[in-house]
N, CA, C and O atoms as CSV, one atom per row, in Angstrom:
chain,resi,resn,atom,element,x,y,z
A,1,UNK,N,N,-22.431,-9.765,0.604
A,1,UNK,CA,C,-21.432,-8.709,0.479
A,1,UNK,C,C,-20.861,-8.399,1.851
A,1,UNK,O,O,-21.451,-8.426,2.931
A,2,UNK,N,N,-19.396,-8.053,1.551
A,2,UNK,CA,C,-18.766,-8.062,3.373
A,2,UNK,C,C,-18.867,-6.438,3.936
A,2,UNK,O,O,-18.029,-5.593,3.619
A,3,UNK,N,N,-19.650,-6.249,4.529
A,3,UNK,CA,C,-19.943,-4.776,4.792
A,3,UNK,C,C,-19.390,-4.287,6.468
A,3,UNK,O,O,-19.975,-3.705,7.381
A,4,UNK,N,N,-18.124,-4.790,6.343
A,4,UNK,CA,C,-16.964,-4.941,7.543
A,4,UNK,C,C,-16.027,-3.463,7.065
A,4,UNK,O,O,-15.789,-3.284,5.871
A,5,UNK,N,N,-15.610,-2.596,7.980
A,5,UNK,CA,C,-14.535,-1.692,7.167
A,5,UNK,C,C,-13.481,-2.011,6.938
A,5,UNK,O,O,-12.971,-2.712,7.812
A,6,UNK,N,N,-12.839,-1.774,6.022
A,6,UNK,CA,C,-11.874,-2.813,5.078
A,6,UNK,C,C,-10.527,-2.951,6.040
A,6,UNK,O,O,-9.559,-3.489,5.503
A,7,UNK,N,N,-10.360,-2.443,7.626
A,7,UNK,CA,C,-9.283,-3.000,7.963
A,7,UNK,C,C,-9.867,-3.805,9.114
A,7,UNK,O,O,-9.135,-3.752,10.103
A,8,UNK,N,N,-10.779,-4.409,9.254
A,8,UNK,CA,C,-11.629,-5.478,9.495
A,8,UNK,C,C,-11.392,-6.775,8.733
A,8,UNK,O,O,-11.092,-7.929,9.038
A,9,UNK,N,N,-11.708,-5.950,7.355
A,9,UNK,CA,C,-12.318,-7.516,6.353
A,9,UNK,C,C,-11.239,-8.120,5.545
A,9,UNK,O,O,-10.566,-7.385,4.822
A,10,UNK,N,N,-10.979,-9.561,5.607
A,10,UNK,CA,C,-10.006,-10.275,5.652
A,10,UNK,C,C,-9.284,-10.048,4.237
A,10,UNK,O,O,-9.829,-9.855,3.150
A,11,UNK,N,N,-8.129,-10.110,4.488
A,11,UNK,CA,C,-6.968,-9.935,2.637
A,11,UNK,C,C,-6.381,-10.891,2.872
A,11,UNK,O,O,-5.324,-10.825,3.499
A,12,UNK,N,N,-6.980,-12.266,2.362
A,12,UNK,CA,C,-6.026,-13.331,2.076
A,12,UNK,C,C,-5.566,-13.659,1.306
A,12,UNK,O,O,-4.754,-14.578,1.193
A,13,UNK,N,N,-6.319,-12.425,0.009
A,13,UNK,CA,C,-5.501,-12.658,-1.412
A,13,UNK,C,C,-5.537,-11.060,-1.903
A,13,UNK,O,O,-6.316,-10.647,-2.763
A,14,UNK,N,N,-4.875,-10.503,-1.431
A,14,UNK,CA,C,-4.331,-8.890,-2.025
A,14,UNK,C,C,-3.972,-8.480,-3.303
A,14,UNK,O,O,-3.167,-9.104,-3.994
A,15,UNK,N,N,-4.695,-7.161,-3.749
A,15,UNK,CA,C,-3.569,-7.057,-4.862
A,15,UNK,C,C,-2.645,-5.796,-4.363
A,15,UNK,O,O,-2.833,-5.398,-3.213
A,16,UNK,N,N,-1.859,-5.283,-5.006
A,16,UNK,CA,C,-0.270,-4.729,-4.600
A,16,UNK,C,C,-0.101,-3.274,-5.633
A,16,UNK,O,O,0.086,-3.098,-6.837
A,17,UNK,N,N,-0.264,-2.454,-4.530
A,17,UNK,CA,C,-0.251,-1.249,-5.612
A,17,UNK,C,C,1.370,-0.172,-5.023
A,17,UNK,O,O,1.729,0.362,-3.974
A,18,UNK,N,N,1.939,-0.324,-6.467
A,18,UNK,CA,C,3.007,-0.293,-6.223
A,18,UNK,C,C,3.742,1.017,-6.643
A,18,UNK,O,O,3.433,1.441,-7.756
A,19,UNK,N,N,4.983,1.974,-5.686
A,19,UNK,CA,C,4.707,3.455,-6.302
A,19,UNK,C,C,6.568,3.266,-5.430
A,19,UNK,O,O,7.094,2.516,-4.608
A,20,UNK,N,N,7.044,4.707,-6.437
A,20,UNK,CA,C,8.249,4.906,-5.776
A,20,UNK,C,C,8.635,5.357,-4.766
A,20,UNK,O,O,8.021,6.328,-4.322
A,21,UNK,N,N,10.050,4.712,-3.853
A,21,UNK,CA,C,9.512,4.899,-2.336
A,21,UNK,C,C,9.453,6.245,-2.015
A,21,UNK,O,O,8.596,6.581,-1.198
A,22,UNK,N,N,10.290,7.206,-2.556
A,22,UNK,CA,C,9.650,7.982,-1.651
A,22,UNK,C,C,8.534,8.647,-1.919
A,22,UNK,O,O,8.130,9.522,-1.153
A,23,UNK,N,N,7.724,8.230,-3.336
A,23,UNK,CA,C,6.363,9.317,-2.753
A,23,UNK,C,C,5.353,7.906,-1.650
A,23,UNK,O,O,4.232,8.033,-1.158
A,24,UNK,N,N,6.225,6.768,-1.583
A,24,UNK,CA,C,5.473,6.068,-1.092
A,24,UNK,C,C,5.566,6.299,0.753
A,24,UNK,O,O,4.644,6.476,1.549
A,25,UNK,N,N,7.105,6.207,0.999
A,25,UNK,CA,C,7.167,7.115,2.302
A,25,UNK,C,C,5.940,7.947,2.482
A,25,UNK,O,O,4.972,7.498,3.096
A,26,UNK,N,N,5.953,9.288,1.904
A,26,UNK,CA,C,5.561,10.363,2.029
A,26,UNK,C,C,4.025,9.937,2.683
A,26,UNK,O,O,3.492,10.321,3.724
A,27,UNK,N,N,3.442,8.781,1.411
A,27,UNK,CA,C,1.916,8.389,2.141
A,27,UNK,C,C,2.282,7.348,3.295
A,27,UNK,O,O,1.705,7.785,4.290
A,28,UNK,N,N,2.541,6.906,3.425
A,28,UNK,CA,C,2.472,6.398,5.028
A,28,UNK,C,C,2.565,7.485,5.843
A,28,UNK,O,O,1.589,7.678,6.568
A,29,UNK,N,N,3.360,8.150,5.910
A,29,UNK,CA,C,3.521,9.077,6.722
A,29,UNK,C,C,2.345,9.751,6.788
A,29,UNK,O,O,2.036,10.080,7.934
A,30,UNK,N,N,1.263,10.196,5.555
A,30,UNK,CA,C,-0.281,10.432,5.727
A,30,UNK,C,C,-0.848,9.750,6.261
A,30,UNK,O,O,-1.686,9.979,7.133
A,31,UNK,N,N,-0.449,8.633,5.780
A,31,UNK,CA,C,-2.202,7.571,6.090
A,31,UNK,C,C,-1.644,7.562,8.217
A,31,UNK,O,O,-2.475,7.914,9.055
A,32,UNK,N,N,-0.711,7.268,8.486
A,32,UNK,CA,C,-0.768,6.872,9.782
A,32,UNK,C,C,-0.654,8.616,10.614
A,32,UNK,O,O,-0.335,8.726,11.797
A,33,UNK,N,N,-0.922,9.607,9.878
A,33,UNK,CA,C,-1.053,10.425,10.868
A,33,UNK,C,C,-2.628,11.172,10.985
A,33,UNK,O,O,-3.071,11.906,11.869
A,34,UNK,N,N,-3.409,10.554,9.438
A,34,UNK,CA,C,-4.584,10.457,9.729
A,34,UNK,C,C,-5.463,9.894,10.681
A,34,UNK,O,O,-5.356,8.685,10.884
A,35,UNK,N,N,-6.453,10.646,11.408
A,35,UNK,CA,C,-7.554,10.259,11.984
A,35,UNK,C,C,-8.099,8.979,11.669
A,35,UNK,O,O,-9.034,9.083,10.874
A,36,UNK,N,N,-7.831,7.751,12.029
A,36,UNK,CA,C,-8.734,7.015,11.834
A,36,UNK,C,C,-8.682,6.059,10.499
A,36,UNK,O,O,-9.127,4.919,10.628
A,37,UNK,N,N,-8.206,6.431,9.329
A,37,UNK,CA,C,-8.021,5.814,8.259
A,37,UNK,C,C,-6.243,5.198,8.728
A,37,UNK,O,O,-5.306,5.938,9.028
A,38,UNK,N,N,-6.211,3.752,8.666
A,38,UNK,CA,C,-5.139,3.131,8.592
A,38,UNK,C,C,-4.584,2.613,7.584
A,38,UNK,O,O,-5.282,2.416,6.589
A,39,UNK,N,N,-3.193,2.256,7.572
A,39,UNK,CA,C,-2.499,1.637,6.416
A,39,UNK,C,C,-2.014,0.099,6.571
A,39,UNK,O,O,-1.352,-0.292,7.532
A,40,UNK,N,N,-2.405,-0.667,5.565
A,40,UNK,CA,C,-2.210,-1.926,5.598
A,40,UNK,C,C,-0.337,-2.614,5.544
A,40,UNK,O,O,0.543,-1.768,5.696
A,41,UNK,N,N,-0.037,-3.655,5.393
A,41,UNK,CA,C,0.912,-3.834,5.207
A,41,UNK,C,C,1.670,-3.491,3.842
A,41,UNK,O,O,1.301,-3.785,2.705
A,42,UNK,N,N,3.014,-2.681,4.294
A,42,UNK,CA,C,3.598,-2.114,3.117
A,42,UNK,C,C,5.397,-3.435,2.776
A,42,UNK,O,O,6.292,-3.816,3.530
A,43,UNK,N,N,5.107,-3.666,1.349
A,43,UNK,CA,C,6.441,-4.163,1.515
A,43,UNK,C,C,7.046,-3.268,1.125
A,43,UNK,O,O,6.431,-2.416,0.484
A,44,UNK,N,N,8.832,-3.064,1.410
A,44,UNK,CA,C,9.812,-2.225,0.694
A,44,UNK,C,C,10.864,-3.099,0.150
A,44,UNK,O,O,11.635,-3.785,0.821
A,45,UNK,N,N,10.807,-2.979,-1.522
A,45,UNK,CA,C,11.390,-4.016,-2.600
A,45,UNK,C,C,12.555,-2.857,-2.681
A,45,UNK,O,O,12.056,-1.784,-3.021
A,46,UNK,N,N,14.018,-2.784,-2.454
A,46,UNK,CA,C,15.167,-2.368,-1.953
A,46,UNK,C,C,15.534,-2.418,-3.847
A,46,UNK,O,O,15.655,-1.338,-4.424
A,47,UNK,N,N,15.626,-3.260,-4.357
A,47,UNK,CA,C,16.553,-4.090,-5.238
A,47,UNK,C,C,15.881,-2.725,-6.444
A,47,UNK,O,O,16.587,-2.000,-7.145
A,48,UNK,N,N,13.670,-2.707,-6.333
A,48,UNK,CA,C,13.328,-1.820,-7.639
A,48,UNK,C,C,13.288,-0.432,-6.846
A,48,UNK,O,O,12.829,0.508,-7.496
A,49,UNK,N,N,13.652,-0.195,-5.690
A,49,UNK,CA,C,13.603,1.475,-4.795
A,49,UNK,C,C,11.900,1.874,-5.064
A,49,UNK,O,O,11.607,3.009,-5.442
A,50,UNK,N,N,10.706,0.695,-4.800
A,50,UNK,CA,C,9.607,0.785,-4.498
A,50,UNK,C,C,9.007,0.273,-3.549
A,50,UNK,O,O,9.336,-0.890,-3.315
A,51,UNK,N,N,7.855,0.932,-2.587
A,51,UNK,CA,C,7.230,0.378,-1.999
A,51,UNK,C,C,5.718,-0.340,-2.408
A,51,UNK,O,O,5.064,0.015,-3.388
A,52,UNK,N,N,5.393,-1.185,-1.662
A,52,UNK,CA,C,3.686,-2.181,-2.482
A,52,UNK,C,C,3.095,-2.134,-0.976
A,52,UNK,O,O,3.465,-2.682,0.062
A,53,UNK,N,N,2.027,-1.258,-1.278
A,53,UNK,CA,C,0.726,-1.454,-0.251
A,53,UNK,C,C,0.009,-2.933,-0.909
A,53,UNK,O,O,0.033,-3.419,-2.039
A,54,UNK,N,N,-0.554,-3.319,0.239
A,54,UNK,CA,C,-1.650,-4.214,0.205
A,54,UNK,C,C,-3.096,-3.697,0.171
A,54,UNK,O,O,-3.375,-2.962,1.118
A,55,UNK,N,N,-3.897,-3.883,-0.558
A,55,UNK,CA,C,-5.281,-3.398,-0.874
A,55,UNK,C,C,-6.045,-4.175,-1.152
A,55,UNK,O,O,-5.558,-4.977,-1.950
A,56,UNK,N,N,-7.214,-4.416,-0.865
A,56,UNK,CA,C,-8.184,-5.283,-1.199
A,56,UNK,C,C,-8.229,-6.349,-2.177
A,56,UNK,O,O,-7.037,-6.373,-1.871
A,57,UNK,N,N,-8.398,-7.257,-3.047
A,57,UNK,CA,C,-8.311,-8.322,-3.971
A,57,UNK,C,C,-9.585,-7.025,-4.630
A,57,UNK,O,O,-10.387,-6.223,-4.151
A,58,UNK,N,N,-9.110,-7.482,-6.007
A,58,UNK,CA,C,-9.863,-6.691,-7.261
A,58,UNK,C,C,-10.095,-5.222,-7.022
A,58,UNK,O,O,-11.208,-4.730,-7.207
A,59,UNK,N,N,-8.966,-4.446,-6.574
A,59,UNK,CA,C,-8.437,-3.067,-6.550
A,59,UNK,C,C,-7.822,-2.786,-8.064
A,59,UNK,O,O,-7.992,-1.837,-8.829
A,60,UNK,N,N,-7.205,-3.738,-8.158
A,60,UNK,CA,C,-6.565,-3.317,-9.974
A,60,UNK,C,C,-7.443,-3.605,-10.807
A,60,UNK,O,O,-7.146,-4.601,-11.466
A,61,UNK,N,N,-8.474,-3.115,-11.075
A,61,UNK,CA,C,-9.372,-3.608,-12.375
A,61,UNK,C,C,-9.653,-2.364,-12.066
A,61,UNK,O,O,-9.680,-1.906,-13.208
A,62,UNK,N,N,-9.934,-1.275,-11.229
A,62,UNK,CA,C,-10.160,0.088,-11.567
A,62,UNK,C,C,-8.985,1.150,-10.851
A,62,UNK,O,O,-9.335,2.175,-10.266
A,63,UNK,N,N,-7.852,0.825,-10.963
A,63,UNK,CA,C,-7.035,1.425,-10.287
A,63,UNK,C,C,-6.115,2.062,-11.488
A,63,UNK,O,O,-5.560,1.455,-12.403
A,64,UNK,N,N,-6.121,3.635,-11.175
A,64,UNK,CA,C,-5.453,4.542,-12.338
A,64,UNK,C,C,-4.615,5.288,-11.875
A,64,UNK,O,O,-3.983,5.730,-12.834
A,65,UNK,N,N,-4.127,5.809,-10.690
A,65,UNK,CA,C,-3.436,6.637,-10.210
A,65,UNK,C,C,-1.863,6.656,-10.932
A,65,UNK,O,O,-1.033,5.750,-10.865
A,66,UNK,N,N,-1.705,8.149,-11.731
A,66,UNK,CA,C,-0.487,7.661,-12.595
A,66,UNK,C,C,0.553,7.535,-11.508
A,66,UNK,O,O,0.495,7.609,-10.280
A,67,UNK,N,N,1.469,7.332,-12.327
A,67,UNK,CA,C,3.036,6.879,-11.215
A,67,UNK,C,C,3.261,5.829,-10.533
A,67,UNK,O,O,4.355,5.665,-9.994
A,68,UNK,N,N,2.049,4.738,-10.413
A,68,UNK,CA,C,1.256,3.757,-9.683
A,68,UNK,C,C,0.748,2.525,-10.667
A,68,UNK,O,O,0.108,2.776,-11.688
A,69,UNK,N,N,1.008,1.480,-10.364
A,69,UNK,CA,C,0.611,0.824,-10.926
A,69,UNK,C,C,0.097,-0.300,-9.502
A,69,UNK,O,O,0.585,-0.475,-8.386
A,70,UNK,N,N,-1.079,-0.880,-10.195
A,70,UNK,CA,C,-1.999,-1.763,-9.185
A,70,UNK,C,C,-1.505,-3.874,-9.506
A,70,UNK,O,O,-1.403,-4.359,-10.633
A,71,UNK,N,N,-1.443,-4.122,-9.093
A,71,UNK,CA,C,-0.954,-4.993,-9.458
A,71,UNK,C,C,-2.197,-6.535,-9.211
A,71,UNK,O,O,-2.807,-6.517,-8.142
A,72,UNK,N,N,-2.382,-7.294,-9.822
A,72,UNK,CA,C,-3.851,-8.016,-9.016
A,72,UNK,C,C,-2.750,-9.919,-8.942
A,72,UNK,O,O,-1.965,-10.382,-9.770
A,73,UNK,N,N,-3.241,-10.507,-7.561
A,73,UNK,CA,C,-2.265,-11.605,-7.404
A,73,UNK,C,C,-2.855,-12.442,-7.659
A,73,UNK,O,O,-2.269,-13.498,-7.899
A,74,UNK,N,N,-4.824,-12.356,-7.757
A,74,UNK,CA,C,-5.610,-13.652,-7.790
A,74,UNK,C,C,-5.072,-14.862,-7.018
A,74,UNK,O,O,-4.821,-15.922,-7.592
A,75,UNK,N,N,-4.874,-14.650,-5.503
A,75,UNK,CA,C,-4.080,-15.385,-4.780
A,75,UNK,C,C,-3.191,-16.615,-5.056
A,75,UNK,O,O,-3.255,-17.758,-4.602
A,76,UNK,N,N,-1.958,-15.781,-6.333
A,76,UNK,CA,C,-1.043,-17.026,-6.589
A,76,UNK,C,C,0.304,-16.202,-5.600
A,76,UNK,O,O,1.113,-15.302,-5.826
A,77,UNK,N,N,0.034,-16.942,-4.632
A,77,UNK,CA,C,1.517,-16.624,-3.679
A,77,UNK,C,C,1.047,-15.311,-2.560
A,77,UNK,O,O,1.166,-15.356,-1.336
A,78,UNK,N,N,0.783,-14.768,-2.945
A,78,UNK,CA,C,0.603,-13.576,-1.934
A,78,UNK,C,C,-0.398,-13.194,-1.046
A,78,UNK,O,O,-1.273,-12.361,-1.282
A,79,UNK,N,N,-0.194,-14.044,0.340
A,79,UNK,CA,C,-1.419,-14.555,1.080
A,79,UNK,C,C,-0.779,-13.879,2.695
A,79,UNK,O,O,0.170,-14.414,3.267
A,80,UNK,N,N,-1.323,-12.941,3.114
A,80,UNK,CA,C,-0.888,-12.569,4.429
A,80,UNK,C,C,-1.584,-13.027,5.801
A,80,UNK,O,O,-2.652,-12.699,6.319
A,81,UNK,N,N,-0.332,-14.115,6.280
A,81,UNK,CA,C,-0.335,-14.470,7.572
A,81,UNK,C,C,-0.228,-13.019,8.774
A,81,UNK,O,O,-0.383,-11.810,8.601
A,82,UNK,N,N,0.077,-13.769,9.877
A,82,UNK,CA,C,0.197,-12.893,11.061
A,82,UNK,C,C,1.956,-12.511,10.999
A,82,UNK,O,O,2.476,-11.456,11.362
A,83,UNK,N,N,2.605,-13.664,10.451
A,83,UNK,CA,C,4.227,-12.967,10.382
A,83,UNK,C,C,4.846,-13.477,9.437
A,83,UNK,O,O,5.924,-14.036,9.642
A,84,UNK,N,N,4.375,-13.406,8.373
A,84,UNK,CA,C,5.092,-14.020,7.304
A,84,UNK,C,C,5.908,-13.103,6.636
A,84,UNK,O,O,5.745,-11.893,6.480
A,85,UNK,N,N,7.389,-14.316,6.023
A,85,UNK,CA,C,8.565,-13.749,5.586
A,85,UNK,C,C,7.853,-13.002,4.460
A,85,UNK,O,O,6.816,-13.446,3.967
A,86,UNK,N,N,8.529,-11.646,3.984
A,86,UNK,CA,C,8.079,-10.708,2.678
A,86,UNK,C,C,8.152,-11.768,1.574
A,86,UNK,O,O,9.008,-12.646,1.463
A,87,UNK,N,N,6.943,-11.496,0.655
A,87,UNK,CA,C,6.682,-12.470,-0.167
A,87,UNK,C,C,7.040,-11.863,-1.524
A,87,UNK,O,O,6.385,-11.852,-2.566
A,88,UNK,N,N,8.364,-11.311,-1.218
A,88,UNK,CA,C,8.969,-10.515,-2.651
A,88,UNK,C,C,10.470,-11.016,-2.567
A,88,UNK,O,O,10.922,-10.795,-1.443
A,89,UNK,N,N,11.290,-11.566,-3.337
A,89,UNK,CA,C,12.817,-11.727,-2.612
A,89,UNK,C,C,13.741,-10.860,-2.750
A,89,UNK,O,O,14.221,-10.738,-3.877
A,90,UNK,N,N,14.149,-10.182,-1.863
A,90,UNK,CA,C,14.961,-9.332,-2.004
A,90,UNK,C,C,14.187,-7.560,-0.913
A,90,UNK,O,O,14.646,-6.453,-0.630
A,91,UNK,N,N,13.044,-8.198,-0.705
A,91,UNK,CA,C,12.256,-7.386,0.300
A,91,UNK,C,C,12.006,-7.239,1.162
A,91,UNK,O,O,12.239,-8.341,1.657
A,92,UNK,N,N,11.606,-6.593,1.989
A,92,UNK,CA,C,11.113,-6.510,3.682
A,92,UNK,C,C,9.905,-5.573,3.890
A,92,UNK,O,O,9.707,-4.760,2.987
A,93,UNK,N,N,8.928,-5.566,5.128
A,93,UNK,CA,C,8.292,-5.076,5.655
A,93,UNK,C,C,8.179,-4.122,5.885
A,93,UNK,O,O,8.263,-4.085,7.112
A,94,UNK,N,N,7.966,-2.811,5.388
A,94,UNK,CA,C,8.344,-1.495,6.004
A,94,UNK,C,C,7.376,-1.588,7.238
A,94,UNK,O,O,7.689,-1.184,8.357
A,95,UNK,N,N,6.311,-2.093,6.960
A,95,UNK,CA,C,5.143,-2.076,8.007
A,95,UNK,C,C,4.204,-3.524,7.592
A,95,UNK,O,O,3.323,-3.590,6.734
A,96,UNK,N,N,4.853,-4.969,8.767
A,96,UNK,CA,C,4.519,-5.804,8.606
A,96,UNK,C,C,3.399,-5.848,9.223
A,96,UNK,O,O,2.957,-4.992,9.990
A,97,UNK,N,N,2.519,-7.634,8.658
A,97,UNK,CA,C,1.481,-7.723,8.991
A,97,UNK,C,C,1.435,-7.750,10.488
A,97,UNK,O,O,2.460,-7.818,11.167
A,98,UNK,N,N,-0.012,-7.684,11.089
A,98,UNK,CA,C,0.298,-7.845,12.469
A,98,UNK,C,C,0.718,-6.139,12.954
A,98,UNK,O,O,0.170,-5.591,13.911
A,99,UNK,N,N,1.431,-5.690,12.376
A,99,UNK,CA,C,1.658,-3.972,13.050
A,99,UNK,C,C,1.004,-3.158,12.370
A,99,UNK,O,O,1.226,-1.947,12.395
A,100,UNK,N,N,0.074,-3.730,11.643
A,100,UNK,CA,C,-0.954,-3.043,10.394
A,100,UNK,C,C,-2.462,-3.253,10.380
A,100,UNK,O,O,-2.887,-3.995,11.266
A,101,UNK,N,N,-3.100,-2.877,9.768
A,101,UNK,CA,C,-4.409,-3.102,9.845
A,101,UNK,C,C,-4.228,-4.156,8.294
A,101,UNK,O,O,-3.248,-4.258,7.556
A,102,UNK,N,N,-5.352,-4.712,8.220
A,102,UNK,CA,C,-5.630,-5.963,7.102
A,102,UNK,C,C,-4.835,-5.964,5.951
A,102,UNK,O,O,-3.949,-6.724,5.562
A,103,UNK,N,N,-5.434,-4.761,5.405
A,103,UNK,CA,C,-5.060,-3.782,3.963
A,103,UNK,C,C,-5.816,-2.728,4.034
A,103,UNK,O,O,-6.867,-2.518,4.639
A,104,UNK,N,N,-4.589,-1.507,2.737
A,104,UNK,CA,C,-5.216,0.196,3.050
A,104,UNK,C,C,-6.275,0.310,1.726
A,104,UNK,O,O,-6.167,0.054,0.527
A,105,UNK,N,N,-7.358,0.835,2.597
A,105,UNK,CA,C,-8.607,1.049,1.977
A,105,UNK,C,C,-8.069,1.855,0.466
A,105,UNK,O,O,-7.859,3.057,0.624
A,106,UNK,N,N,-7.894,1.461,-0.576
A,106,UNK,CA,C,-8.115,2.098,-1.852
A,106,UNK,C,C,-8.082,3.449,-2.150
A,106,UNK,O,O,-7.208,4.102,-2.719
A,107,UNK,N,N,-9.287,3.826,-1.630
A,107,UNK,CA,C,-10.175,5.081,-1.602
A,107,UNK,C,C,-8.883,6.359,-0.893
A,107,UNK,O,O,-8.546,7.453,-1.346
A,108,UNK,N,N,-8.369,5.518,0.522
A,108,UNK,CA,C,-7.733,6.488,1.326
A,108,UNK,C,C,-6.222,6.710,0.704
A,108,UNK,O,O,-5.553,7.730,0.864
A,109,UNK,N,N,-5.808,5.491,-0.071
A,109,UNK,CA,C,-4.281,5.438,-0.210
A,109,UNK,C,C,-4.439,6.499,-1.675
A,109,UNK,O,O,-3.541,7.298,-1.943
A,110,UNK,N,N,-5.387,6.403,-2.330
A,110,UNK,CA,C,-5.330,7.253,-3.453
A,110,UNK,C,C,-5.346,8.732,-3.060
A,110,UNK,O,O,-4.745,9.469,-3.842
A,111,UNK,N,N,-5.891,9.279,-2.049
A,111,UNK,CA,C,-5.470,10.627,-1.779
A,111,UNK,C,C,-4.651,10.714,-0.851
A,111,UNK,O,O,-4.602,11.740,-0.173
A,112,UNK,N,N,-3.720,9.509,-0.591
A,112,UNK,CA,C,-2.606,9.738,0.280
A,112,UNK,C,C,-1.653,9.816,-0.595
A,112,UNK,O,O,-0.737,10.632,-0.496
A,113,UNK,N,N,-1.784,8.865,-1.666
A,113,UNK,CA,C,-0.703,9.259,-2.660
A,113,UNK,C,C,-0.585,10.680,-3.754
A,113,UNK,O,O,0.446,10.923,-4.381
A,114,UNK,N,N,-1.872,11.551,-3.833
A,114,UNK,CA,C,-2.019,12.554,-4.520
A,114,UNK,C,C,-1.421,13.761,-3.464
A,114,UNK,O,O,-0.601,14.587,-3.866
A,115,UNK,N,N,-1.964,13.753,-1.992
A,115,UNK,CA,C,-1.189,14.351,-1.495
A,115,UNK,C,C,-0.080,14.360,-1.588
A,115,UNK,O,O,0.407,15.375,-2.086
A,116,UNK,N,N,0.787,13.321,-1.188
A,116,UNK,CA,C,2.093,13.090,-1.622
A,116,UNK,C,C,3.204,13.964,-2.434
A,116,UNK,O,O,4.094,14.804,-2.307
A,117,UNK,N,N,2.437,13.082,-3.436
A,117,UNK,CA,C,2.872,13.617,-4.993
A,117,UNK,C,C,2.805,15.335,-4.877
A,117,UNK,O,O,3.870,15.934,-5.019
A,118,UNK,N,N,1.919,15.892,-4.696
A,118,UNK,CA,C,2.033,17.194,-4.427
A,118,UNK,C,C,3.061,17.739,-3.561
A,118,UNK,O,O,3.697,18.689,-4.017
A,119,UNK,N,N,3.454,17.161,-1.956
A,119,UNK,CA,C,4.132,17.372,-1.496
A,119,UNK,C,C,5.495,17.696,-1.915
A,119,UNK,O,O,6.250,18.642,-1.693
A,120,UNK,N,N,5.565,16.733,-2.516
A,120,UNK,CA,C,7.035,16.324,-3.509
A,120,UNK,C,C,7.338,17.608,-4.482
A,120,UNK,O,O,8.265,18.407,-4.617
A,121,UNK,N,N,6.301,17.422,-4.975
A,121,UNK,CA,C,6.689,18.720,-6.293
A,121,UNK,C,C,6.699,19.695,-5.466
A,121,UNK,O,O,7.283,20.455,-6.238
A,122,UNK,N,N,6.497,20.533,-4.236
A,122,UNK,CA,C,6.525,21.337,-4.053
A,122,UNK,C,C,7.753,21.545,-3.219
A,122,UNK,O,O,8.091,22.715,-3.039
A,123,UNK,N,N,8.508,20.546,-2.657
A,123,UNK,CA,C,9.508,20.470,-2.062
A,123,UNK,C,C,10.880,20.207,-3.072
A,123,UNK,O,O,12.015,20.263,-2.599
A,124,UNK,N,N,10.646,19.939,-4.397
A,124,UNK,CA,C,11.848,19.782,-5.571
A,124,UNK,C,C,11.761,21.445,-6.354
A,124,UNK,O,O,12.682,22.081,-6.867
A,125,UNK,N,N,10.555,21.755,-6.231
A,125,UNK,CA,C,10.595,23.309,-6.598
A,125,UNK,C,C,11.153,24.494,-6.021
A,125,UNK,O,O,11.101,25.629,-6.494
A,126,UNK,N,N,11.788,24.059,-4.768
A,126,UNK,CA,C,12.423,24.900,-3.848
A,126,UNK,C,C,13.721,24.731,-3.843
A,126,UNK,O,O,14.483,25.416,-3.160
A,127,UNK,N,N,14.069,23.816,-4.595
A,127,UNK,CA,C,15.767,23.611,-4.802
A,127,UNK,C,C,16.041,24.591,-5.636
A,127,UNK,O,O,17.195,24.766,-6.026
């Protein structure tokens, strides 16, 4: 068992958990102003107005966060080099590999995205 902290331990086959950009903004903007917990490479798919974190391989077999869907690649295609072109067409890097840590720990992106989400509603309630 790889008992490395997960922006250590290697994602050569990711799965892709995928949320609308801006509550997806909103968590980056958590995860990288958190202490210590980092965020992995994010693509931004322009064409569906979503962003896809990278997360560990076999994250989607228990991944529920509504609004979110986890996506699992069983490494057909989606293998992160040090600078590889976005492996979505029509996408780009919000935060490519190489300016990222491996992939974002699960655990952390799920209460980055609940924060979020809260954020949000509380900032559409003021209109």
């Amino acid at each position: 068992m790889d008992t490395r902290p997960i922006s250590e331990a290697p994602c050569d086959a990711c799965d892709v958990v995928t949320v609308p950009t801006r509550q997806g903004l909103e968590a980056v903007d958590i995860l990288r102003r958190g202490a210590g917990d980092g965020v992995g490479p994010v693509i931004h798919d322009d064409g569906c107005d979503t962003l896809g974190f990278l997360v560990p391989s076999g994250t989607a077999a228990a991944w529920d966060v509504p609004g979110s869907t986890c996506t699992e690649t069983d490494g057909r295609g989606l293998r992160v080099a040090t600078e590889p072109e976005p492996p979505v067409a029509g996408a780009d890097w919000l935060l490519p590999p190489g300016e990222a840590d491996l992939a974002t720990d699960p655990a952390v992106l799920r209460a980055a995205l609940g924060e979020a989400a809260r954020l949000i509603e509380a900032a559409d309630s003021c209109r």
